[in-house]
C-alpha positions in Angstrom: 136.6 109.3 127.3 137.4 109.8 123.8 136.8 106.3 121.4 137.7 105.5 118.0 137.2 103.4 115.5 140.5 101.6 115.9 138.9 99.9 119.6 134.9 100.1 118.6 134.0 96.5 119.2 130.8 95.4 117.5 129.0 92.8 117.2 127.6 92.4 113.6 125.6 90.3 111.9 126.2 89.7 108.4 125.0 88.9 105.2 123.5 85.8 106.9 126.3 85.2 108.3 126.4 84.0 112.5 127.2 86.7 115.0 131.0 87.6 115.1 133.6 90.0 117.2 134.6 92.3 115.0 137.0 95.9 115.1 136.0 98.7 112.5 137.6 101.0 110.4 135.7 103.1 107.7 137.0 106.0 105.6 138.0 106.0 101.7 140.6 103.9 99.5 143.7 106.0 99.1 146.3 103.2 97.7 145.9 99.5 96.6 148.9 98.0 96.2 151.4 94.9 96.4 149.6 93.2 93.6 145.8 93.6 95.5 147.4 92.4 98.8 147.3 95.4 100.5 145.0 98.6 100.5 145.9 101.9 102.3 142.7 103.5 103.9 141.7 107.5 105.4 139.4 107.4 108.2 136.5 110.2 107.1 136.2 110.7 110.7 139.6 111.3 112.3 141.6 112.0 109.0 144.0 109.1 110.0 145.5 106.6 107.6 146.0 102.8 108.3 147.5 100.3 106.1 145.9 96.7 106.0 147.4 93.4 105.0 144.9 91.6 102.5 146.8 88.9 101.6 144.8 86.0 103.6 142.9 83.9 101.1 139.8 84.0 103.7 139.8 87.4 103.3 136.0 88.6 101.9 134.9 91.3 100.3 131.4 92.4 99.9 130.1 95.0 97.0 126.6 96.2 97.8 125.7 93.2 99.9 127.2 90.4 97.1 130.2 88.6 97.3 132.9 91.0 95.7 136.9 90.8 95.0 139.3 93.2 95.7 139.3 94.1 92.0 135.9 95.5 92.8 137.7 98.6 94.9 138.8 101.3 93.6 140.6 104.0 95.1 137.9 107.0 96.6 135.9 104.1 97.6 134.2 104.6 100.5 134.8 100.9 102.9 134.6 99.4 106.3 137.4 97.4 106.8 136.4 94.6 109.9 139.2 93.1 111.6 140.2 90.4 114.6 140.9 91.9 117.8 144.6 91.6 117.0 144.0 94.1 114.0 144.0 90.7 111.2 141.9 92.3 107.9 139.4 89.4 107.6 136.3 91.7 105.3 136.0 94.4 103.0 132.4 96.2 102.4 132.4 98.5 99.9 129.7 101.3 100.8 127.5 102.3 97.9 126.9 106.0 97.8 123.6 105.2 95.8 120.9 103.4 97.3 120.6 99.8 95.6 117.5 97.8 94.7 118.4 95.9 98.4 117.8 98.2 100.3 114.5 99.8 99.3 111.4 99.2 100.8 110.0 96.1 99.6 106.6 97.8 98.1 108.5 99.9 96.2 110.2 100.1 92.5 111.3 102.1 90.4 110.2 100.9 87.4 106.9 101.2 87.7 104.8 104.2 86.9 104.5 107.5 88.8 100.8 106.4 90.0 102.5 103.2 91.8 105.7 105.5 93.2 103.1 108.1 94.4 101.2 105.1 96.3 104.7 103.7 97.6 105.2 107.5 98.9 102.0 107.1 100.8 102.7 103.9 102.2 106.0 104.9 103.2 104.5 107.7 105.0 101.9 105.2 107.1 104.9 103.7 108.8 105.9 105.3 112.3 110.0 105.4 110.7 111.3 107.8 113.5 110.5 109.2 116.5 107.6 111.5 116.9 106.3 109.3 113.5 106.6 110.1 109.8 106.9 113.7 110.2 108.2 114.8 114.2 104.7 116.0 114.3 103.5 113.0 117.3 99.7 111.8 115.1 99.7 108.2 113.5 97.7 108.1 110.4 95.8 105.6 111.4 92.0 104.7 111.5 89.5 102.2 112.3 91.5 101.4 115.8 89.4 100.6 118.9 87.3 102.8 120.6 87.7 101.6 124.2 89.2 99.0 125.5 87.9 95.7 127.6 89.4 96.2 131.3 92.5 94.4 131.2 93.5 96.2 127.8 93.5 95.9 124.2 94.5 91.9 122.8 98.2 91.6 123.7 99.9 89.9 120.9 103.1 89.6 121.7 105.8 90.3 124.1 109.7 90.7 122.5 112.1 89.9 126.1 116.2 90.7 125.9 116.2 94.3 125.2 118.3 95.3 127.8 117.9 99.0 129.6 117.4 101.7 128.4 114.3 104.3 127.1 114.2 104.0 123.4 110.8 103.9 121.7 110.6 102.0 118.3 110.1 102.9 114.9 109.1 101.1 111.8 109.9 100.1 108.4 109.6 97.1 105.7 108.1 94.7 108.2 110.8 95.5 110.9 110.5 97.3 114.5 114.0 99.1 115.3 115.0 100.0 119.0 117.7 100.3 120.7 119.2 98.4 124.4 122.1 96.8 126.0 123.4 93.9 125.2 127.2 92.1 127.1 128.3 96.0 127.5 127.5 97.5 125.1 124.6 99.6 123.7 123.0 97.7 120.8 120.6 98.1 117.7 118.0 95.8 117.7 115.5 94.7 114.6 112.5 92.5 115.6 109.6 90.8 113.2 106.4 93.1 113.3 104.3 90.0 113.4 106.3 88.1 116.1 108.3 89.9 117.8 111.1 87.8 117.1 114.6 89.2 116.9 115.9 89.1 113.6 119.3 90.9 114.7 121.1 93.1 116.7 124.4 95.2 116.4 126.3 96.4 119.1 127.2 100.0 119.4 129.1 102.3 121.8 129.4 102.0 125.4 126.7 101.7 127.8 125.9 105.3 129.3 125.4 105.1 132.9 123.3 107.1 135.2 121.3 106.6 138.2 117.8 107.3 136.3 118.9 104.2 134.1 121.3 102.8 131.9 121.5 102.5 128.9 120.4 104.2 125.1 117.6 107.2 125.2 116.7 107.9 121.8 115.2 106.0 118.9 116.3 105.2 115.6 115.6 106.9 112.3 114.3 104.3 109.6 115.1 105.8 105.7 114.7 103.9 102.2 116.3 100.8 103.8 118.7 102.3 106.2 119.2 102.9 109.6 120.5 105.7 111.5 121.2 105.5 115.9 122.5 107.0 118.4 123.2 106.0 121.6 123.7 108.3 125.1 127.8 108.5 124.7 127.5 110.2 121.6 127.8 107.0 119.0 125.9 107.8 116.0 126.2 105.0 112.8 124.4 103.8 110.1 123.3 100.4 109.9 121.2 98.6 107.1 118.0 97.1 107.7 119.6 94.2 107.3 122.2 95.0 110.4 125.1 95.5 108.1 127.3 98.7 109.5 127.9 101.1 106.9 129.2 104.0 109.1 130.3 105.2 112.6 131.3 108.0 114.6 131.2 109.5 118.1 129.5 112.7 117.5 131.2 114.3 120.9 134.7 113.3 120.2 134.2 114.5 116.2 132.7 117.7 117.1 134.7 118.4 120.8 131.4 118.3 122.5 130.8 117.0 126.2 128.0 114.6 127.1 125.1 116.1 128.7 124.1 115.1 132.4 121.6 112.1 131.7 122.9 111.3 128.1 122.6 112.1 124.8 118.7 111.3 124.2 118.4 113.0 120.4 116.6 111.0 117.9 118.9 111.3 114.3 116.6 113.7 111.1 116.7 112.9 107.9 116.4 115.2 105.7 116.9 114.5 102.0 120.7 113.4 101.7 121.3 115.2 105.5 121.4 113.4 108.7 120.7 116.2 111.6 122.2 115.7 114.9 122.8 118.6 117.3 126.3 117.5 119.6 126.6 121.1 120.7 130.5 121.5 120.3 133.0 124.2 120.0 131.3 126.2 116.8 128.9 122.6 116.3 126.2 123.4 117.9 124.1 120.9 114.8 125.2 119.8 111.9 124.7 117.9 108.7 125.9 114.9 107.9 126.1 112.7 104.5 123.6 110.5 105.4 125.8 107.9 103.1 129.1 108.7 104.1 128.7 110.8 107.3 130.8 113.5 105.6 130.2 116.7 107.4 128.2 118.8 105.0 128.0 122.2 107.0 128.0 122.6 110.8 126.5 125.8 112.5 127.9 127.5 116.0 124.8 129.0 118.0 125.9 131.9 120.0 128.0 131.1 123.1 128.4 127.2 122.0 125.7 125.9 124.2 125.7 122.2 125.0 123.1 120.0 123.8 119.8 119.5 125.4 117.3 116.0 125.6 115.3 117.2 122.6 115.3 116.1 118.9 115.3 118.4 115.5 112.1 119.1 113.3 111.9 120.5 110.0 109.5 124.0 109.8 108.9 126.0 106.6 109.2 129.5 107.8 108.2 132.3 105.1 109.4 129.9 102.5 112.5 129.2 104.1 113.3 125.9 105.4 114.6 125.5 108.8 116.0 122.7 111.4 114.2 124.2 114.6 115.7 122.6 118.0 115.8 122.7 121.9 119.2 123.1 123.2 120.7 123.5 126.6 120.2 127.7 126.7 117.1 127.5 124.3 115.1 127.4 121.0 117.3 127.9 118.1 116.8 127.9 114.1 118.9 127.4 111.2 118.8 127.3 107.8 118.7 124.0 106.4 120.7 124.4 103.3 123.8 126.2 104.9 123.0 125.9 108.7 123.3 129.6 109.1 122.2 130.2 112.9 119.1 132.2 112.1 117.3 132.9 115.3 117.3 132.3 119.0 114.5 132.2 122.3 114.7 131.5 126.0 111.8 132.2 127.3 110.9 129.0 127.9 114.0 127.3 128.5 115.4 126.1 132.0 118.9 125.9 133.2 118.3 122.0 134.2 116.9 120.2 131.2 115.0 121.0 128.1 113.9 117.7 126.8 110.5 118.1 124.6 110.9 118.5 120.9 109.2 121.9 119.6 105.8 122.4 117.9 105.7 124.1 114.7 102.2 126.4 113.9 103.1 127.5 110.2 105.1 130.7 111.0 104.6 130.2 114.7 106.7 127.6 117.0 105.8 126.3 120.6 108.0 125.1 123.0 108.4 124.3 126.6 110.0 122.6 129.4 109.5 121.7 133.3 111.4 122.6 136.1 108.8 125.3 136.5 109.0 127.0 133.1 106.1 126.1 131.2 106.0 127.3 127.8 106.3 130.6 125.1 104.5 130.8 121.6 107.0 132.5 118.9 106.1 134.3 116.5 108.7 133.9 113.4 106.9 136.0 110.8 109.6 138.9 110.2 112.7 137.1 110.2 114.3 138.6 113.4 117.1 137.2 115.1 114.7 137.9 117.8 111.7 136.3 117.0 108.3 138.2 118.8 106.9 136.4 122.2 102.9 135.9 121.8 102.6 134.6 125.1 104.2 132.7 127.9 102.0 129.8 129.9 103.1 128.1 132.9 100.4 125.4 132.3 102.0 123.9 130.2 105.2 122.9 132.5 106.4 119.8 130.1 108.9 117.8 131.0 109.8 115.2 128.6 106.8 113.5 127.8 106.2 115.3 125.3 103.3 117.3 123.5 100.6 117.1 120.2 98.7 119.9 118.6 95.8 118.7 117.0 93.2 121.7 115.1 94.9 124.3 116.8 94.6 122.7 120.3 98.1 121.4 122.7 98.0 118.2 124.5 100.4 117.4 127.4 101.5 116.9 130.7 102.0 120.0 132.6 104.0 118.6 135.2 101.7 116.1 137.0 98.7 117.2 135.3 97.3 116.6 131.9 96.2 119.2 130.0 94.6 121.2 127.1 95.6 124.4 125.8 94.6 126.8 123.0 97.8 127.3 120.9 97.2 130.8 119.7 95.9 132.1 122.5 97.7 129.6 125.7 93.9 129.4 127.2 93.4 126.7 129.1 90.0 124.5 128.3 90.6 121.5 130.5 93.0 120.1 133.3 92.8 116.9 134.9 95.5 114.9 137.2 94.2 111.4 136.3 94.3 109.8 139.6 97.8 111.2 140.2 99.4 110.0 137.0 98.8 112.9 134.8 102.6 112.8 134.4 103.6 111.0 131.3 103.9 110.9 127.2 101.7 111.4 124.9 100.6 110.4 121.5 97.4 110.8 119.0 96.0 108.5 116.7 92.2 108.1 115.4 90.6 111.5 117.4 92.0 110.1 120.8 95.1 110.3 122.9 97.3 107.6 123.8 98.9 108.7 127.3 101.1 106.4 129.7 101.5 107.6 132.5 105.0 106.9 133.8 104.0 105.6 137.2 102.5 102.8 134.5 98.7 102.9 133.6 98.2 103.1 129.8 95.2 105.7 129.4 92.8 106.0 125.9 91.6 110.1 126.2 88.8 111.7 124.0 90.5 113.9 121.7 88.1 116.7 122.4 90.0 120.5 123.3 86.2 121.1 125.3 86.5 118.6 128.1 88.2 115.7 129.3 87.0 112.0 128.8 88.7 109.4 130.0 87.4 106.4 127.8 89.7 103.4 128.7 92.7 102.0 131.3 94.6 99.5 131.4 97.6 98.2 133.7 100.5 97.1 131.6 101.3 93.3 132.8 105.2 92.8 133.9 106.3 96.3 134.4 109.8 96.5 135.0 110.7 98.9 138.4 111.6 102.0 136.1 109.7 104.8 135.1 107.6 104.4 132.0 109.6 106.5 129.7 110.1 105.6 126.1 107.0 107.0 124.5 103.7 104.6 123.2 103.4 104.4 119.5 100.8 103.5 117.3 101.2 102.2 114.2 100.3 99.6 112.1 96.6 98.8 113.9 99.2 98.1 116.8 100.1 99.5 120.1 103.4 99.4 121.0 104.7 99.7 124.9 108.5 99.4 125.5 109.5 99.0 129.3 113.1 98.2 129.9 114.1 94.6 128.5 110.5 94.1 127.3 108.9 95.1 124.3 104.6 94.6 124.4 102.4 94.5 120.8 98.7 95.0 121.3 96.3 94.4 118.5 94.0 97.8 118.0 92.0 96.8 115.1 88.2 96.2 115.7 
């Protein structure tokens, strides 16, 4: 069902401001007239033009998050214009195409010397900001975390209730946790207290994607400088500041004439630079890049035959000095280049009809993939820049469905279908197996030489992070588990661990 922006109801929270009902429109000034009580406005995302009466003296406008006047617009300007549900202008925020001092992270600044930017940079980079962590490779940078675990689990320090349904993991940034639920029919955007767990807001977003494996959002937002960037499993992709203020929003299906997928749209948004990368697999759209401060398309790329999207999410890879957006779609593996989005190169050797849900491994000029469904998994060989890139070997131990997978020192970790395993990346050797009890199906993360695996039946394991042989070290049973499967992935970040089932969200403390 196609939605716009004219009927996207949201719930926003602003500028400290209580919770209000709000209808959207964003594009750019194109007349302000009637002495300022009246301003003409092009929708960037459907290239339709609305007129809005201003005249109301309760009418507010906001300039990079300060009280403003309509003297402060200019025509160009990029705005969201938020109105009553009878189409009544009531605010005006004015979307600034530079980053301001707001919205960076708040131990960084720019006026300090490169020594202190270059120790920001490495702070940034601790945070877990987007799914798969700071760079889509699936390893926390974290040390000195617990060793094992006492039986009923690392200390639990909090638990965050009212999430809603849904599979979304968390990310982090400034303090915050970001995820994503359901909230009064809708999808929504939720930002919680690190230390707490205590909401701080939420933003509604889209329409609640229904399916009989669960309701609700499947991917997990994208933290950048002070921004954030969701979308939820009918397509809705916006961006939000860390404060919960909507800056932009579009339905990547209807903008790119793209159908939903069977079970949703699960993609977690990549930034990249001034790009956001989002793959709606539309007519001649298989991905494309976004303005990440505008969402102004920037290129979009057509993968031979059009196919639809699959459950994966994008990763950068440096290929012979060329970099590329690498993802999993619903025929295969595809590249592109990430300046133009020229389709570079394609692979289906380990690709299913069904779904193709795990996010690809990059090994320098060398990419692994796989998927269930009983495929299993292909290392490419990219080296000569062939449409075609060169099969080194095909595994079907390595069957992964959408847990996902992590190469540590040349070594893959993951569930082959119910049964946790180790494999030699160059070579597809296996050097150790094991079903853990019957719940060697799961996801999968690495942090401090071990692996973090919850099994989605529900035990939370601590593995050995030793390609030799398997060593289970710790178990624990996660308290209140919700009747689902165990989806969204574990993350570690922080000294914490971080389990999301359902309308719950559960901290443990991992320091010793």
């Amino acid at each position: 069902m196609l939605r716009s922006l004219f009927t996207l109801t949201l719930m926003i929270f602003f500028l400290g401001v209580s919770f209000v009902e709000a209808k959207t429109f964003t594009g750019r000034v194109t007349k302000i007239s009637g002495n300022n009580t009246q301003i003409s406005i092009v929708s960037t995302i459907e290239k339709s033009e609305q007129t809005f009466d201003i005249s109301d003296r309760n009418f507010k406008v906001t300039v990079n998050r300060r009280p403003g006047s309509v003297t402060d617009v200019s025509v160009g300007d990029l705005v969201t214009i938020f109105t009553s549900p009878t189409g009544q202008a009531q605010r005006l925020y004015k979307i600034d195409t530079a980053p301001s001092t707001s919205d960076k992270p708040a131990n960084s600044s720019g006026s300090k010397t490169e020594m202190k930017s270059n120790a920001t940079e490495k702070a940034a980079e601790s945070q877990w900001t987007q799914f798969l962590g700071p760079d889509r490779k699936n390893r926390s940078p974290e040390t000195g975390l617990l060793k094992s675990w006492p039986q009923n689990g690392p200390k639990l320090l909090w638990t965050a209730r009212n999430l809603g349904e849904g599979y979304s993991a968390v990310s982090l940034g400034n303090g915050k946790i970001f995820t994503m639920g359901t909230r009064a029919g809708q999808e929504a955007i939720i930002a919680l207290d690190v230390n707490t767990g205590q909401e701080l807001w939420s933003v509604r977003q889209g329409d609640i994607f229904q399916d009989g494996q669960g309701n609700g959002p499947r991917s997990t937002p994208t933290f950048d400088n002070g921004t954030l960037y969701t979308l939820g499993a009918s397509g809705d992709l916006s961006c939000i500041s860390e404060r919960g203020n909507l800056m932009w929003t579009m339905n990547i299906l209807d903008r790119f004439s793209a159908s939903n997928i069977v079970w949703g749209i699960s993609e977690s948004p990549l930034i990249d630079g001034d790009k956001v990368i989002v793959t709606p697999g539309g007519d001649r759209a298989t991905m494309v890049a976004l303005n990440k401060q505008t969402g102004d398309v920037l290129w979009q790329t057509a993968v031979p035959g059009n196919p639809q999207a699959g459950y994966a999410s994008a990763i950068k890879a440096t290929v012979n000095g060329r970099l590329q957006y690498i993802n999993f779609c619903h025929s295969g593996l595809f590249g592109v280049d990430a300046q133009t989005g020229r389709a570079l190169w394609g692979d289906n050797n380990a690709a299913n009809g069904t779904a193709n849900c795990s996010s690809p491994i990059e090994l320098g000029n060398k990419v692994f993939y796989a998927s269930g469904y009983g495929t299993g998994g292909a290392l490419l060989d990219l080296g000569d820049n062939s449409p075609r890139p060169r099969l080194v070997y095909k595994t079907e131990k390595m069957k992964n469905h959408h847990g996902g997978m992590v190469e540590v020192d040349g070594f893959i970790y993951g569930a082959n279908d119910n049964i946790l395993t180790c494999l030699n990346a160059q070579t597809g050797a296996i050097t150790w197996q094991d079903r853990l009890f019957g719940n060697g199906k799961g996801a999968i993360t690495y942090a401090d030489g071990n692996l973090y695996f919850r099994s989605e039946n529900g035990p939370m394991y601590l593995i050995e992070g030793n390609p030799q042989e398997f060593k289970l070290i710790s178990q624990f049973d996660q308290p209140e588990r919700s009747s689902k499967m165990a989806w969204a992935r574990p993350v570690v970040v922080d000294g914490k661990l971080f389990l999301r089932d359902q309308d719950l969200l559960l901290c443990y403390d991992l320091t010793k």
